[in-house]
N, C-alpha and C positions, 0 to 999 in steps of 0.2 A: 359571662365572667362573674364568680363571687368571689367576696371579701371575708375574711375569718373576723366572725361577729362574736369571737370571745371578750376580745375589748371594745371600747366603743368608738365606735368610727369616728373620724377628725373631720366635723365637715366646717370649713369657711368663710364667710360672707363679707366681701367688700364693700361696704353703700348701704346707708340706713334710709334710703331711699324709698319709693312705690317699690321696686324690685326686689331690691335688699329683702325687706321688712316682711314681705310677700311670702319669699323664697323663707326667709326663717320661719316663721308660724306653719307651712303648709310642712317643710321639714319636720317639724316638732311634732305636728300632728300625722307621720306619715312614720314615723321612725320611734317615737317617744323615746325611752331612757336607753335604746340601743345606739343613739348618736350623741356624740357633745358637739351641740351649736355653736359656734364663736361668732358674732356679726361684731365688724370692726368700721367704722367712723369716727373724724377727725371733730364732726360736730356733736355735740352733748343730745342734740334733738332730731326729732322728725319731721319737718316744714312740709306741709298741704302748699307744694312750687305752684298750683292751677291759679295760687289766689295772692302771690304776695305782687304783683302788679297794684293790688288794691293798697299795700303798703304805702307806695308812692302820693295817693292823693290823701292821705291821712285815715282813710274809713274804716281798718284796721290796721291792729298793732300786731308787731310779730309773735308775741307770747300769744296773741286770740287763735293763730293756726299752727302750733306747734305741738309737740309732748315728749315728754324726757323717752329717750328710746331705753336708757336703764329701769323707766318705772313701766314700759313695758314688755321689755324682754325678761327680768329679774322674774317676776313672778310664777313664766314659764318656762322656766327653766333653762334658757338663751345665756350665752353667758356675752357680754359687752365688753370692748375694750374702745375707751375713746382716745384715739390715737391716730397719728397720719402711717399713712401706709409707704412706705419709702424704695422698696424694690420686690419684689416678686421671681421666686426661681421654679419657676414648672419643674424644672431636672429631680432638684432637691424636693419637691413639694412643701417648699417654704417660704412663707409671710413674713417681710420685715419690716417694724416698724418702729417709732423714735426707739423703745424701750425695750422691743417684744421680738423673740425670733420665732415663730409659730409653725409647729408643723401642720401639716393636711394631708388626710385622704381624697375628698373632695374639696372643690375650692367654686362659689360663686362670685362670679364677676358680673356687679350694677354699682356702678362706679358712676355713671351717665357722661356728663361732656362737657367742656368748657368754649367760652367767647373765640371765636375765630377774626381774628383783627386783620389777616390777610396782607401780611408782611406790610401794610400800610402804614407809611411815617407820621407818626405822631400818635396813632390810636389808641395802641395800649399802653402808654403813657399818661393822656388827658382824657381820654372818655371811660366813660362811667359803663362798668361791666352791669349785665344783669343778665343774671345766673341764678342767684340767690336770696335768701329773706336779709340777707347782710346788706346783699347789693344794694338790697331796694329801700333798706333803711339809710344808704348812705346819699341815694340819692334825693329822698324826703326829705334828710336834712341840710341838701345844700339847693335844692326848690322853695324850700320855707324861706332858706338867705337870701336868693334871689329876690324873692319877692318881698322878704320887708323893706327895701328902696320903694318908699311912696310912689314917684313916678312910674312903678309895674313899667316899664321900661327896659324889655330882653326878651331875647330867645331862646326857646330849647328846641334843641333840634334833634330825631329819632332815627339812628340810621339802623335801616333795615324795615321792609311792611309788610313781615309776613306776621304771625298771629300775635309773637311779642309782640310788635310794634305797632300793632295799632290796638291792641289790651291797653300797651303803655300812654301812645295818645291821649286815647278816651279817659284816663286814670287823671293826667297832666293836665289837661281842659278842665273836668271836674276840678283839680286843685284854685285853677286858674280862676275858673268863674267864681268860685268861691272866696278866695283872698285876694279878687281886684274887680269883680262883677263882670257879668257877662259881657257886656260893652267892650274890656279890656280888649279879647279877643276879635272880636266882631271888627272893631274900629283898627285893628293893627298896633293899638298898644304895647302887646304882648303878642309877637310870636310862636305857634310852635307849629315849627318845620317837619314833615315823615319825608325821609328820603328812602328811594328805593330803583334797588335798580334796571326792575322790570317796569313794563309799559303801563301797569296797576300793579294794585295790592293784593295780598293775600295771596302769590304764586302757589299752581295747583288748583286752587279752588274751583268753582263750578264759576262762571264768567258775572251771573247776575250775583253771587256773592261778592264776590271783586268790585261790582259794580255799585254796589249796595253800601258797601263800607267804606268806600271812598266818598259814592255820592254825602253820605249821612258825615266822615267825617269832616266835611268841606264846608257843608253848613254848618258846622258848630265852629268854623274861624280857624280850621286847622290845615294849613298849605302843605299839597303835596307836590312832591317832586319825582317823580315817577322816568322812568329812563336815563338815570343821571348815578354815577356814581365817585363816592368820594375815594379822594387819592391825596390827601395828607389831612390832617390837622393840624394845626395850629395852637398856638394859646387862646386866641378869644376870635379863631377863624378856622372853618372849613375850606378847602378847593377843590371844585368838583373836576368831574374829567373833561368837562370840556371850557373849562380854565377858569369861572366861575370864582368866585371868591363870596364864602355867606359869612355874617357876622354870625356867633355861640356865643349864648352863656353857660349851658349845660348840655352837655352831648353826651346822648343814651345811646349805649351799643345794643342792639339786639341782630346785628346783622351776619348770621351765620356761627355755624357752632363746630369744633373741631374733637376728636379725641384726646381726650387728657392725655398729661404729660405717663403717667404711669401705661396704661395702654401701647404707646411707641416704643417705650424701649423693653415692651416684655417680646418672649422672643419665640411668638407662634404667629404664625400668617394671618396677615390683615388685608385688607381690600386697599383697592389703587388711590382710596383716600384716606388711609390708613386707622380704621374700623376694624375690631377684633372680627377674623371670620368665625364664623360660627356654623354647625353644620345642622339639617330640619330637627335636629334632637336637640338643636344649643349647646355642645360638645364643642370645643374649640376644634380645628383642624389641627391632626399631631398630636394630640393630649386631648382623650376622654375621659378626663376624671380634671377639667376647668371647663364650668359652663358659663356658659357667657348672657347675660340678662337688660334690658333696659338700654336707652339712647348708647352705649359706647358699643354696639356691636352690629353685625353686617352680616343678615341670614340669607344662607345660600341653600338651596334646594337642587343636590347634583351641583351641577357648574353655573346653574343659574342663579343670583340674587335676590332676595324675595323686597320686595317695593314695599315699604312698612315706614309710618310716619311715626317720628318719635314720644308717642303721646303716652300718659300715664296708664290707660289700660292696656295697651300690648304688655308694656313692662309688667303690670302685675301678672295679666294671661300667658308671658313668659316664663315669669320665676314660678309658676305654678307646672307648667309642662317642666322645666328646670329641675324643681324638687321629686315630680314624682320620676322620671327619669334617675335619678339619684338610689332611688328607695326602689325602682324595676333593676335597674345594675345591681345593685346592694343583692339581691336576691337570684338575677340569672333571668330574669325577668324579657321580654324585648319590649325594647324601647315605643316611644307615642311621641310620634310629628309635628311641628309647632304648625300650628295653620291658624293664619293672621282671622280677626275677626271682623267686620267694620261694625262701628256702634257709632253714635250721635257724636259730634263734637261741637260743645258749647264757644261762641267764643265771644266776648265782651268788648264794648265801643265807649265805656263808661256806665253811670250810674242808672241810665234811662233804657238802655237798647242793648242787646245782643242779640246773637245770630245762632241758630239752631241748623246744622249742619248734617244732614243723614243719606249719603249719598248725592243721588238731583233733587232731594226735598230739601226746600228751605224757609224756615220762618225764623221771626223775625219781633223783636217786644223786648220789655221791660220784665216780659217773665221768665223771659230765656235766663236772667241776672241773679232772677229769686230759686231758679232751678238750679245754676251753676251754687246759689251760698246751701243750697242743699244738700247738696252732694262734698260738698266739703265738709259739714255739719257731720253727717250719716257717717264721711269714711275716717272722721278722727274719735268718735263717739264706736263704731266699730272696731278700732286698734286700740281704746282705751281699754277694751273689755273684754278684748281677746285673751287675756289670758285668765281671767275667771272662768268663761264659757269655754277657754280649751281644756282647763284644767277637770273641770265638770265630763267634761264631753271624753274625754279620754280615762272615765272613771264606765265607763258604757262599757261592757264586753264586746271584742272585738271591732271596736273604735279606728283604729289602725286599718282594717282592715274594710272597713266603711268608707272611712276617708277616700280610700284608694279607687272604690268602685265610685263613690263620686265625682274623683276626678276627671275618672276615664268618660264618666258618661258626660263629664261637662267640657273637655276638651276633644 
């Protein structure tokens, strides 16, 4: 199928996200002045999400891992609208938002996912989301309150132990040791609770990692409660299921993630936990011209579902098959397969330790932490600059046409 490239194509982007952000650059470089990019977000910014965990113990500030997504889409020619997105009409190929009625030819959707609180009475109410650099500044600033009570005298308690919650742990103990001394912890002065509802931490994981992370967080004063889960809140109490009653002073959600509210009510087939389907090209089912990118969507290979964790490099190695996909239709072109990759996952216990993830390889240090603040370093120092080096690299003869043989050989 081709499109009349007299005008210039309308293409979309939901999420200034890994995905979002992804999807626009690789567009721009795949399409140059034959599309007008629109990338729409409700936030002014682009948060590095791997690292605002570090938010919570004070180590960084949310402005150290951010950057205006207008300073760098503007440059290359993206055009930004920061705005919330309010309905979505596949029929019409139309974006609405507070101000803005938008058309589209193509439309990318990396939206990613919100706190699933699991009809649970009291939760989204009193516990503390983390989703966000928002989140995690709101919760810094009510651990700092906590703890100016001289007597360091409370709890916080982490429900959920998969990789948030025990990042957020190791984050919270660092706070802790720091503003009441190690001792607080150790001696039971201070509290903090991981609950979870499997028999360990880190569900999925390879078993010695599970074991590892529990073992290391247990020595540093941190109680887990593992096979236990919670079934209301309270104001300044948990009750677990099996009728338990724990005292809170702050209770962090990381326990499970749902599809945003905009995803349920658009009206193309989602999966039985209602995840945008998506087909091996990332074409929504029923509408090939919405791809669908990053944590909010559910890839199916034929009838089969492809098992993919919702980590930041699928989503980029997504919006990248996404884009050039986009730019093979545009032309008549056949499309190219999403085929998940596995690559390393870093994941943090606090200031001293993390855990290097590659498969059944696992290690294990203080430099897994120095490798994780690198790779955060590298990939906002790479999107700061992306648009001088596009704009450069797209002065190349047949540049466009580069890009494309690169992607193909790299996907």
């Amino acid at each position: 199928m081709t499109t009349d490239r007299s005008e210039k194509t309308k293409i979309v982007i939901l999420g200034g996200g890994f995905a979002g952000l992804e999807a626009a650059f690789t567009l721009k470089g795949l399409l140059g002045s034959s599309a007008g990019i629109t990338l729409i977000d409700r936030s002014p910014y682009h948060y590095f999400i791997p690292s605002i965990h570090e938010i919570i113990s004070g180590k960084v500030e949310a402005q150290q891992i951010r950057i205006p997504l207008r300073t760098m889409l503007a440059p290359a020619g993206i055009d930004f609208i920061q705005e919330e997105v309010l309905a979505l009409d596949s029929g019409r190929h139309q974006v609405s938002t507070d101000n803005t009625a938008l058309d589209y030819d193509y439309l990318v959707l990396g939206i990613g996912a919100e706190n699933n609180f699991f009809n649970i009475p009291g939760a989204a109410e009193r516990a503390y989301r983390f989703r966000s650099a928002e989140n995690a500044e709101r919760i810094r600033r009510e651990l700092v309150r906590i703890m100016a009570d001289e007597s360091c005298d409370y709890t916080v308690m982490i429900a959920g132990g998969g990789t948030e919650g025990v990042e957020v742990a190791g984050e919270v103990a660092d706070a802790v040791e720091k503003g009441c001394g190690r001792d607080a912890l150790l001696s039971g002065r201070v509290t903090i609770e991981l609950i979870e509802g499997q028999d360990r931490l880190l569900p999925g994981f390879p078993d010695r990692v599970r074991s590892f992370a529990g073992d290391h967080l247990m020595k540093r004063g941190v109680t887990l409660t593992t096979g236990s889960r919670i079934i209301e809140v309270r104001k300044d109490s948990v009750v677990l299921d099996g009728g338990a009653i724990r005292p809170v002073s702050l209770l962090i959600w990381t326990g499970g993630i749902q599809p945003p509210k905009l995803i349920t009510t658009l009206s193309l087939p989602k999966d039985p936990f209602g995840w945008l389907k998506v087909n091996e090209h990332l074409q929504a089912f029923d509408d090939d011209r919405v791809y669908g990118v990053g944590d909010s969507i559910s890839c199916y290979r034929g009838e089969e579902p492809l098992h993919i964790a919702r980590l930041a490099y699928h989503a980029q190695d997504q919006a990248r098959i996404a884009a050039l996909n986009i730019a093979n239709h545009l032309e008549g072109r056949g499309l190219v397969p999403y085929a998940p990759k596995n690559k390393p996952q870093l994941v943090s216990l606090g200031r001293e330790m993390g855990l290097y993830i590659e498969g059944d390889e696992f290690h294990t240090g203080a430099w897994v932490v120095s490798l994780k603040k690198g790779i955060e370093k590298q990939h906002l120092l790479a999107y700061l600059t992306k648009p001088v080096s596009g704009a450069l690299w797209s002065k190349v003869p047949g540049s466009e046409l580069l890009n494309r043989l690169w992607l193909q050989r790299a996907v």
